[in-house]
C-alpha positions, -999 to 999 in steps of 0.1 A, spaced: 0 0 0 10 37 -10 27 52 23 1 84 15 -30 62 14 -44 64 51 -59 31 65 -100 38 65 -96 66 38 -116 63 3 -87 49 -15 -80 25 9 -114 12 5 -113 6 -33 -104 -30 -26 -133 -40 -7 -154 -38 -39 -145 -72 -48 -159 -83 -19 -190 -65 -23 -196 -75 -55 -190 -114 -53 -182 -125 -87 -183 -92 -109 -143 -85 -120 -133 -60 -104 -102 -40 -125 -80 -14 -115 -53 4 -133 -14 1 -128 -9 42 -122 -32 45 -91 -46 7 -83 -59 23 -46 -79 51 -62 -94 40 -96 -118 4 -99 -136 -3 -129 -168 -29 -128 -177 -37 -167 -209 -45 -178 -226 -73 -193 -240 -51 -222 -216 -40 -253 -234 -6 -252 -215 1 -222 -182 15 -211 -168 -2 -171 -184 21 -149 -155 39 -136 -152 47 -100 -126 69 -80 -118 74 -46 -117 111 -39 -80 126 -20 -89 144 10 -122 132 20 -139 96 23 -160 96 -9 -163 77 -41 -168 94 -76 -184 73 -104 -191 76 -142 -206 52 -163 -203 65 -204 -216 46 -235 -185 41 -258 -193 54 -294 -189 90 -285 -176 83 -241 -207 106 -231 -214 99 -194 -254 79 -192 -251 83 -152 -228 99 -127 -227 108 -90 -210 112 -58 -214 94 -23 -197 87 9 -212 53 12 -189 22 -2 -220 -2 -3 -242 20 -26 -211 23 -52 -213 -16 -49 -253 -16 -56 -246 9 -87 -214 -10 -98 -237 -42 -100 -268 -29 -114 -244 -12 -140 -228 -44 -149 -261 -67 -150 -273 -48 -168 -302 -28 -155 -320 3 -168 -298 38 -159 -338 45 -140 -335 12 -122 -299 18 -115 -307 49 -99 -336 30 -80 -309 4 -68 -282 38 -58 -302 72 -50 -268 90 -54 -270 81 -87 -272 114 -108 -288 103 -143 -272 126 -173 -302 131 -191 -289 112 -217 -304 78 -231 -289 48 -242 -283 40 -278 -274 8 -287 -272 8 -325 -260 42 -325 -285 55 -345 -277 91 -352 -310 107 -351 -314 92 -318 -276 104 -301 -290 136 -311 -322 132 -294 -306 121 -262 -279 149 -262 -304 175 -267 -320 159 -235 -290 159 -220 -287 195 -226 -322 206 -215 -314 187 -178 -282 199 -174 -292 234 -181 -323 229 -158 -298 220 -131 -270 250 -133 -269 268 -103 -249 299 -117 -266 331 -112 -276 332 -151 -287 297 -148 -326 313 -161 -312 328 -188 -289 297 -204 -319 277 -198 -343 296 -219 -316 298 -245 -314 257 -248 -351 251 -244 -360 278 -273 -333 267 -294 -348 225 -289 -383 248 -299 -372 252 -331 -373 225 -360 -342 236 -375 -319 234 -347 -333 205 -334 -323 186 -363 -289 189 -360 -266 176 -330 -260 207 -305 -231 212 -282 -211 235 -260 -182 257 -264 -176 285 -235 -210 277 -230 -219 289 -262 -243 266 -280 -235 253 -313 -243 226 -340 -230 202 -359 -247 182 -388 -225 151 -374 -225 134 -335 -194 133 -317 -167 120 -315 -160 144 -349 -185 170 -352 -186 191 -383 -196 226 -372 -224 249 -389 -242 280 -384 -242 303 -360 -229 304 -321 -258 316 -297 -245 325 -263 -266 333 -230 -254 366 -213 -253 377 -176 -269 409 -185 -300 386 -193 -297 389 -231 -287 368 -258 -262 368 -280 -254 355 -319 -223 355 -335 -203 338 -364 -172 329 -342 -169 319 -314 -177 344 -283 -189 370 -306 -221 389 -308 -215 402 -347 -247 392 -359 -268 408 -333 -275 411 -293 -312 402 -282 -335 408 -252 -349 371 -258 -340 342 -268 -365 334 -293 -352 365 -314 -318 354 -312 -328 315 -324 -351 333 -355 -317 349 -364 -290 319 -359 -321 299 -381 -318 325 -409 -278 321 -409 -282 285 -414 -269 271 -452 -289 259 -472 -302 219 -475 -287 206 -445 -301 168 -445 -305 145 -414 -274 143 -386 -251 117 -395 -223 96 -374 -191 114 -365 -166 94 -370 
């Protein structure tokens, strides 16, 4: 044992998941064996839910991402070794990221659904759900005014046909999923002065600053080219 890993701390812990789990494989890596596990799961849509033992405080991390484009499905934080066991074994048998969550309350769920044939209509679907949760959820002081920004920009038909994601927490597009996007149009960016901003690069506001966000989405929709079909795989 590492002479900086305390007896009773969080990393010291790590190894009693075998034990908690019975027969689900239990991995850890070579650089930090004391702080990182990794429980796999029995379906291929899966990455190993990864789990980490924080420094300074008793407390496990986890992160369980689907692989095509490593986006995390659940997440979560909790000072309690037997409920990282429950997730770590719901996650590998299999269970739904709800019933995981059932099984672990710490269990934060993304937003995000699972897509096992990686269908790219339906990664878009489920990051712009993603998006709309994890905007609900900010707790920054122009948490309203980000929010209203996602939630008008899913209103509209054209954006919400191609794949959005952040930069600087400026929302963009791509007409391809991760892990290559192909960026097009317009950023749109949420302001702490509670008005919206659109702009051809990034963090600019050349193309017009807005008191809602509906008037910024109309003009990001006209700066749109022209026949832009159906998201496709990045990748």
């Amino acid at each position: 044992m590492s002479s900086d890993i305390e007896p009773g701390s969080a990393a010291s812990e790590v190894g009693r998941l075998d034990g908690c789990l019975g027969a689900v494989p239990v991995t850890s890596p070579d650089f930090a064996p004391l702080r990182h596990a990794a429980v796999a799961s029995t379906l291929p849509h899966r990455e190993p839910l990864a789990i980490s033992a924080w420094s300074h405080k008793r407390r496990w991390s986890i992160c369980g991402e689907e692989p095509f484009q490593s986006m995390p499905l659940i997440d979560g934080g909790t000072d309690d070794l037997a409920e990282v066991a429950r997730a770590a074994r719901a996650w590998h048998d299999g269970a739904t990221l709800e019933d995981i969550r059932q099984a672990a309350p710490f269990v934060h769920l993304t937003g995000r659904f699972e897509v096992p044939d990686n269908d790219p209509a339906r990664l878009t679907d489920s990051e712009w759900q993603g998006m709309r949760q994890e905007a609900a959820e900010l707790e920054y002081a122009w948490q309203e005014t980000y929010h209203n920004l996602i939630e008008a920009a899913d209103a509209d038909p054209a954006l919400r046909a191609l794949y959005p994601f952040t930069s600087h927490w400026a929302l963009r597009f791509s007409t391809t999923t991760r892990p290559a996007l192909t960026v097009v149009g317009p950023c749109l960016s949420a302001n702490s002065d509670a008005t919206y901003g659109v702009g051809r690069g990034l963090i600019s506001e050349d193309l017009g600053q807005f008191a809602t966000a509906q008037e910024a989405v109309a003009v990001a929709v006209r700066q749109l080219p022209p026949g832009l079909g159906p998201t496709t795989l990045g990748g």
